[in-house]
N, C-alpha and C positions, 0 to 999 in steps of 0.2 A: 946313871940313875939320878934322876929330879930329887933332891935334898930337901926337908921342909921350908925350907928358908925362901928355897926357888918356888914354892909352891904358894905362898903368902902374898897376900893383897895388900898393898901398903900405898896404893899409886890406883888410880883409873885405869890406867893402859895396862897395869899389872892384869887386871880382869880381861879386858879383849888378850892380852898375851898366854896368859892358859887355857884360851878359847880357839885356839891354832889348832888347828885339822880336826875344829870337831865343828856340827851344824849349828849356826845362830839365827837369830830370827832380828834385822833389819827394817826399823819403821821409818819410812821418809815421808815428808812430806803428801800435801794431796792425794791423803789417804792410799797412800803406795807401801808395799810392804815385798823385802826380799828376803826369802829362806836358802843361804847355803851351807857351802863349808868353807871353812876359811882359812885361806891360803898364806897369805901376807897382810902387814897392816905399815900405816908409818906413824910419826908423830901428830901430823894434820887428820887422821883416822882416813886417807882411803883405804879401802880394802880392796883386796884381792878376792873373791868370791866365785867355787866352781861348785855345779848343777846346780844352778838359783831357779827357784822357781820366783815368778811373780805376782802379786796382787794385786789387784785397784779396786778399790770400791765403792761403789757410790750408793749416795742414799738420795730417795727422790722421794716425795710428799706426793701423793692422792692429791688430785684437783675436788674430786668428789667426799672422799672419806676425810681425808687431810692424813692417812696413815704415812707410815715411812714404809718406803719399799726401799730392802738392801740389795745388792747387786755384786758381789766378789764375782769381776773377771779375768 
């Protein structure tokens, strides 16, 4: 049984580390975005990530209107 102590955020990596096997939400770069679960991590922060879904989205300006049109694909 997890202890309060083990359960305390004192560190950054403390927070991704009681985020292990549960879903997170992943923003990289050029508007890229990954949603899993997270399996492993290291000190550099790769992660390990299973059933990711992905995002990219883009935003493009109206030639005519000048509006943004968003685009999540």
């Amino acid at each position: 049984m997890a202890t309060e102590e083990d359960m305390a955020v004192k560190e950054p990596l403390d927070l991704i580390r009681l985020s292990l096997d549960e879903r997170i939400y992943v923003k990289l770069r050029s508007e890229r975005e990954l949603r899993g679960k997270l399996h492993a991590y290291d000190q550099h922060l790769n992660m390990i990530l299973g059933d990711v879904e992905e995002t990219v989205t883009t935003v493009e300006i109206d030639d005519e209107t000048y509006e943004e049109i968003v685009r999540d694909e």
